[in-house]
C-alpha positions as CSV (number, residue, x, y, z in Angstrom):
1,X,0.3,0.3,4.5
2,X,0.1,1.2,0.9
3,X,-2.7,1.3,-2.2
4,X,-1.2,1.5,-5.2
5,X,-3.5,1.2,-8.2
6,X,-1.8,-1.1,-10.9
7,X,-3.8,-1.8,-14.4
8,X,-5.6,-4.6,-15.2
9,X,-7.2,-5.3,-11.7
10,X,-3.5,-5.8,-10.1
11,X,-2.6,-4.0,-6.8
12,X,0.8,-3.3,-6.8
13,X,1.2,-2.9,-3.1
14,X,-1.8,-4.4,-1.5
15,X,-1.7,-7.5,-4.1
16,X,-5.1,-8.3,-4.0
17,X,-6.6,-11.8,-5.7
18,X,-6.0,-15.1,-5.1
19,X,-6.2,-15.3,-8.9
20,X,-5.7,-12.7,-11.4
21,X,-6.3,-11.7,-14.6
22,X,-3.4,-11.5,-17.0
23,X,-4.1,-9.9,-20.3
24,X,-2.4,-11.3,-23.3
25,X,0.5,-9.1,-24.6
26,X,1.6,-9.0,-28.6
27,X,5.2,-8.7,-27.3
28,X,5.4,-12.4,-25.5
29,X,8.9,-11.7,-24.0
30,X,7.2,-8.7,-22.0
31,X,4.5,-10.9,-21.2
32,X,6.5,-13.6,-19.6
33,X,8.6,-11.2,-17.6
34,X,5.7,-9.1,-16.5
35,X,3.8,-12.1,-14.9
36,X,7.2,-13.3,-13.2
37,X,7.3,-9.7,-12.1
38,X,3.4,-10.4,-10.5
39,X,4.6,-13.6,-9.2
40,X,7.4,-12.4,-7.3
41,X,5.3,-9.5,-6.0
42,X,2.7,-11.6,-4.8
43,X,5.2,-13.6,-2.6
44,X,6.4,-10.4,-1.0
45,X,9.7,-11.1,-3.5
46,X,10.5,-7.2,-4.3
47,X,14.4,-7.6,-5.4
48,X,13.0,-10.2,-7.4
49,X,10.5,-8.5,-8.7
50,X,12.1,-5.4,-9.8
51,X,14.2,-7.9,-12.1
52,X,11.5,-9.3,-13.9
53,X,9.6,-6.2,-14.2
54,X,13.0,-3.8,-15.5
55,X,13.4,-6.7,-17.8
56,X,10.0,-6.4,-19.1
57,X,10.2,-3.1,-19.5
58,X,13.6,-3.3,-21.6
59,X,11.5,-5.8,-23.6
60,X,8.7,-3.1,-23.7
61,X,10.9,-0.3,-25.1
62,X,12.2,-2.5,-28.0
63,X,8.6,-1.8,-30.3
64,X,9.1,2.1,-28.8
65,X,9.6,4.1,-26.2
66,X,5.8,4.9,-25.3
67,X,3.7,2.4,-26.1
68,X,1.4,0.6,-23.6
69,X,3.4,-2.0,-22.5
70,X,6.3,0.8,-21.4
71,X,3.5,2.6,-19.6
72,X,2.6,-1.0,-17.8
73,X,5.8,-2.3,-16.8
74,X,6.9,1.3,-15.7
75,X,3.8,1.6,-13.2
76,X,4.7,-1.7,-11.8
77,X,8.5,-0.7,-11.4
78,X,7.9,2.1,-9.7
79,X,5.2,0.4,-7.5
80,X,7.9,-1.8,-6.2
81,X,10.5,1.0,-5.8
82,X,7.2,2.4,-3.6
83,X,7.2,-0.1,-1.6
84,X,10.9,-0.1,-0.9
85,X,10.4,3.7,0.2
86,X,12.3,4.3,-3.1
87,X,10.5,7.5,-3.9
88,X,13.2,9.4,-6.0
89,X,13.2,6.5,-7.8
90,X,9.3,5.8,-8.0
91,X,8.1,9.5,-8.7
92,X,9.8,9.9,-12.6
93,X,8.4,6.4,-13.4
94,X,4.8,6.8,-12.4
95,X,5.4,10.7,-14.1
96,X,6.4,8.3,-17.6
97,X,3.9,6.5,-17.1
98,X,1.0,8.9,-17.0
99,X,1.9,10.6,-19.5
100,X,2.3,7.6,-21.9
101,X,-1.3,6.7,-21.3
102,X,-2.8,9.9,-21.6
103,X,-1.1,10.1,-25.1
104,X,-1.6,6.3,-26.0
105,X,-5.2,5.3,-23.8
106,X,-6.9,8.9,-23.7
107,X,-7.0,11.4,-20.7
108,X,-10.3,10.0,-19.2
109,X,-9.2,6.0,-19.1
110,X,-9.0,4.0,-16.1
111,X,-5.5,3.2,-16.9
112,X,-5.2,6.8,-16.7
113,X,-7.1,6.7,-13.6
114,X,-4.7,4.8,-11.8
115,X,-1.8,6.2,-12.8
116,X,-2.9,9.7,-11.0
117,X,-3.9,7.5,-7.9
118,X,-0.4,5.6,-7.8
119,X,1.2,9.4,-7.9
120,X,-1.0,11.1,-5.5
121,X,-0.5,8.1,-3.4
122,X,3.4,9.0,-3.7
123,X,3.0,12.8,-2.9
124,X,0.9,11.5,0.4
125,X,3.9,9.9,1.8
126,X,5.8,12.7,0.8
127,X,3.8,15.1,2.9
128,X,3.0,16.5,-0.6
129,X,-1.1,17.2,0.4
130,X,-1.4,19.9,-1.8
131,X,-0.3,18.5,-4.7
132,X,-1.8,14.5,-4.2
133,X,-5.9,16.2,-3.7
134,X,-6.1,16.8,-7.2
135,X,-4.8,14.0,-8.4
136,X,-6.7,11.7,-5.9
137,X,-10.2,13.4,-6.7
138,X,-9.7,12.9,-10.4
139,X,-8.4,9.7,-10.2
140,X,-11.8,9.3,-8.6
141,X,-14.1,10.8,-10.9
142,X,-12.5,9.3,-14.3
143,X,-12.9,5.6,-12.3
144,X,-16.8,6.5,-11.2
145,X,-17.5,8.0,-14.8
146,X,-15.7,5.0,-16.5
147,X,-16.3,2.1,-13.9
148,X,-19.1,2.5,-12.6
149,X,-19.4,3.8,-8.8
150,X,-19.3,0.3,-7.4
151,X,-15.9,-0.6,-8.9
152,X,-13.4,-2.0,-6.8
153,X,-10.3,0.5,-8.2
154,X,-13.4,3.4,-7.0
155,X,-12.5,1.7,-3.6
156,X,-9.2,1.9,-3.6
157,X,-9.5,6.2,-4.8
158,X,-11.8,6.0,-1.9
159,X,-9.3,4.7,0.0
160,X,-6.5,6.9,-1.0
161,X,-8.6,9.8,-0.3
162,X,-9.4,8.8,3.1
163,X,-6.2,8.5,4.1
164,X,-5.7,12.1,3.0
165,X,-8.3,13.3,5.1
166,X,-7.1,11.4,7.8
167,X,-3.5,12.9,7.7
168,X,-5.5,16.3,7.8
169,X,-7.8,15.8,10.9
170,X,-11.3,15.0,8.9
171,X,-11.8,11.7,10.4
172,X,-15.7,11.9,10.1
173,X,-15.2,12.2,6.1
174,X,-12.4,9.6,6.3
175,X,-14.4,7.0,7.9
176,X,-17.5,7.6,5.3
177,X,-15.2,7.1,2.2
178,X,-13.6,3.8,4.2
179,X,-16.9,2.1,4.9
180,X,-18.3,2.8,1.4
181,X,-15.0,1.4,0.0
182,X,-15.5,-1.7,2.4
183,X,-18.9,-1.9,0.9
184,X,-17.9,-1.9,-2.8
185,X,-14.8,-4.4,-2.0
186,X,-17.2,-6.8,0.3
187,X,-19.3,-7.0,-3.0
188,X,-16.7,-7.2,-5.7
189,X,-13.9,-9.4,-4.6
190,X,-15.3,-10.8,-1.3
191,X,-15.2,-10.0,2.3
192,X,-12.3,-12.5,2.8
193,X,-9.9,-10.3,0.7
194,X,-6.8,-8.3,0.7
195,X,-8.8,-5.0,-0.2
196,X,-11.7,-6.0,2.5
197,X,-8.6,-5.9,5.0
198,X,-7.0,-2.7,4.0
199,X,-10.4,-1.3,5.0
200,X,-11.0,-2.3,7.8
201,X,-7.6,-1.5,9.1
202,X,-8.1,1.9,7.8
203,X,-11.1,2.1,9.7
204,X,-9.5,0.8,12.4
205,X,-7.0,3.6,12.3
206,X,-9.4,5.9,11.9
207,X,-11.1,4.6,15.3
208,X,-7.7,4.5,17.0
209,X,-7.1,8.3,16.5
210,X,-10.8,9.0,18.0
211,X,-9.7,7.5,20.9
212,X,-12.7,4.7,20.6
213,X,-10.3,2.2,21.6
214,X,-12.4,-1.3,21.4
215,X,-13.7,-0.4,18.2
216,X,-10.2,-0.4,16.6
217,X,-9.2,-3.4,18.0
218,X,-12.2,-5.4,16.5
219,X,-11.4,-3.6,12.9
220,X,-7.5,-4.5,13.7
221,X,-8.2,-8.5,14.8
222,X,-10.5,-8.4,11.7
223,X,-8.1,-6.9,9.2
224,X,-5.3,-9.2,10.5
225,X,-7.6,-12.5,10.1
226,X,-8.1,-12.1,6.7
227,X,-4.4,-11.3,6.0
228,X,-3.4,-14.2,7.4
229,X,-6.0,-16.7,5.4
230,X,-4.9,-15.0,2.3
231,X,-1.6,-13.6,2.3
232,X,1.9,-15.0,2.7
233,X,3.1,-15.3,6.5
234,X,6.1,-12.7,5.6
235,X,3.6,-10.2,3.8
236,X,3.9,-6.5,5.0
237,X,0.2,-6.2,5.1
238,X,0.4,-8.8,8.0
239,X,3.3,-6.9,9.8
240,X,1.2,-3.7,9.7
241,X,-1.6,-5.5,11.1
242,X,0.3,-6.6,14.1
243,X,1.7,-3.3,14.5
244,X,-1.5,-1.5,14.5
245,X,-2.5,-4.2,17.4
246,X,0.1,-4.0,19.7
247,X,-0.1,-0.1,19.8
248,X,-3.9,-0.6,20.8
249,X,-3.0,-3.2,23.4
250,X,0.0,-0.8,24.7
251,X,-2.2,2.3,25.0
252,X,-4.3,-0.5,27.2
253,X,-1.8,-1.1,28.9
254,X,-2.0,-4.7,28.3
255,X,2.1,-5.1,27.3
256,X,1.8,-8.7,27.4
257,X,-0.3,-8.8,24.4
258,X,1.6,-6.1,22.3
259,X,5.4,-7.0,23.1
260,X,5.5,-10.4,20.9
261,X,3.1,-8.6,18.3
262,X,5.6,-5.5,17.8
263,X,8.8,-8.6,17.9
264,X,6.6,-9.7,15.2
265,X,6.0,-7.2,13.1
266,X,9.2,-6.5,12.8
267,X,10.6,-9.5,12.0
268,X,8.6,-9.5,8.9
269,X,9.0,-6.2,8.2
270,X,12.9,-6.4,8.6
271,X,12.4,-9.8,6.4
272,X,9.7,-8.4,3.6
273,X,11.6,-4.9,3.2
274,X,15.3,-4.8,4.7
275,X,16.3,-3.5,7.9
276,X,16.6,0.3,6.6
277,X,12.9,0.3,5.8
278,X,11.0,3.7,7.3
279,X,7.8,0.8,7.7
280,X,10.8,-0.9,10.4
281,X,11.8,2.0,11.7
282,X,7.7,3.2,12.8
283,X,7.4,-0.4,14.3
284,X,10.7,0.4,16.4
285,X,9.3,3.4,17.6
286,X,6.3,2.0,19.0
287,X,8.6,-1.0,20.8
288,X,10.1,1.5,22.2
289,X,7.5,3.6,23.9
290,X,6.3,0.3,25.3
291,X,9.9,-0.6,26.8
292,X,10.2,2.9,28.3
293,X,6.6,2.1,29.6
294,X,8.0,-0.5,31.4
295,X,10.7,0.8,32.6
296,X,13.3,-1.2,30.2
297,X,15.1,2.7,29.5
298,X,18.4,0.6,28.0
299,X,16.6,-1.5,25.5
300,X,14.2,1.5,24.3
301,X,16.9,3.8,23.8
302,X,18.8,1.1,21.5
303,X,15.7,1.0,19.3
304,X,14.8,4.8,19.3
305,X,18.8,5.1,17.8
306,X,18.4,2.4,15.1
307,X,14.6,4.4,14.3
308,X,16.6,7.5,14.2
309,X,19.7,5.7,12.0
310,X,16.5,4.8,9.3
311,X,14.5,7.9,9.4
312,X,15.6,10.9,7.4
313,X,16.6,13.9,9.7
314,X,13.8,16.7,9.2
């Protein structure tokens, strides 16, 4: 699951409030397309909102090509190419962006901020380690020097760094950046919240790989309860959730309990992002090993070919 960082307060990916703050834009016909844009995203709507938000940024460009609003509706464009595992797409867009708003906002802006945090975020998923670090620790210290250190976009750079350590093996300093960023988010927006929950299923993660089995399950159930008070039922947040479950339950052993979680997950996953989504294709994988667990060698093979179809050969 995914923690882009989009201005004013808005997640792109993890689409955090119940209500949130819209600033008011000189250009009105950006504004109006840009909130449709946050509408659409909201409601798991991605096709949907990719219109609105290229037609805000057409709108944008009309004053010139580098104001603010560009640098806005560009960050939110590429956040929804993100999230479609559009990357080629997403990478030149959150590149404009940044370098808008360190011409327009300033280097050391939290618009700024987030802007290296959505782009390190990207080179994560790419494998790129190397080059999101950087990025991810100065994303950090602009937000803590600008924010304040118990600012909820300093949770999400704590977030984004953790799960860079915890691609890298250092799950002790993964799970101390998670539980601070728990505490900031339990604080700022509420411990029944879309940020709360990405916590504590990265925490939960972070138990899973330790092998401390129960503890992951209670971060997983938690994680998943909030999602479901909060979110839409076709949310990928809630399809991770389930997914993260029903591999704890089929390391268990306990296949009853994971089977109609993983049929779950991706069913919302296939509805939410497309059937060609790498998000469907790790949920398949997972099915998978459980059908071959129980001795259903036909069915598992079908879903480890339609994994393969989705995933790019290495």
């Amino acid at each position: 699951m995914i923690n882009l960082r989009p201005r004013y307060l808005l997640l792109t990916s993890v689409l955090i409030a119940s209500s949130i703050f819209i600033p008011v834009f000189a250009n009105a016909e950006f504004a109006e397309y840009y909130k449709a844009g946050i509408e659409a995203y909201k409601s798991a709507k991605y096709a949907e909102a990719e219109k609105s938000y290229s037609a805000a940024l057409k709108a944008a460009e009309v004053a010139s090509p580098d104001n603010r609003d560009v640098a806005t509706a560009l960050n939110a464009l590429a956040g929804v190419y993100y999230r479609q595992a559009r990357y080629s797409e997403a990478e030149p867009m959150f590149k404009r962006a940044l370098a808008i708003d360190e011409k327009v906002r300033g280097p050391e802006t939290a618009a700024v901020a987030g802007d290296l945090a959505d782009l390190a975020k990207l080179y994560l998923r790419l494998g790129k380690f190397d080059e999101a670090e950087p990025l991810m620790k100065r994303a950090l210290a602009i937000d803590e020097k600008v924010l304040g250190p118990h600012h909820q976009d300093v949770a999400i750079d704590l977030r984004n760094l953790a799960d860079l350590y915890q691609d890298q093996g250092k799950l002790d300093e993964a799970d101390t950046l998670l539980k601070r960023a728990l505490t900031i988010d339990e604080k700022a927006v509420g411990p029944e919240s879309s940020n709360a929950a990405v916590d504590l299923g990265r925490l939960g993660g972070v138990y899973k790989t330790q092998g401390k089995y129960f503890e992951a399950e209670s971060f997983f159930k938690r994680s998943l309860a909030v999602n479901e008070k909060v979110l839409p039922p076709n949310h990928p947040n809630i399809a991770s959730d389930l997914h993260n479950l029903a591999s704890i339950y089929r390391i268990q052993k306990n296949y009853k309990q994971a089977e109609p979680l993983y049929k779950r997950s991706i069913a919302i996953y296939e509805k939410a992002l497309g059937p060609n989504h790498p998000d469907v294709a790790g949920t398949l994988i997972g099915y998978a090993s459980l059908l071959r667990e129980t001795n259903r060698e036909k069915q598992a093979a079908e879903l480890e070919a339609r994994a393969d179809a989705i995933l790019p050969s290495k």
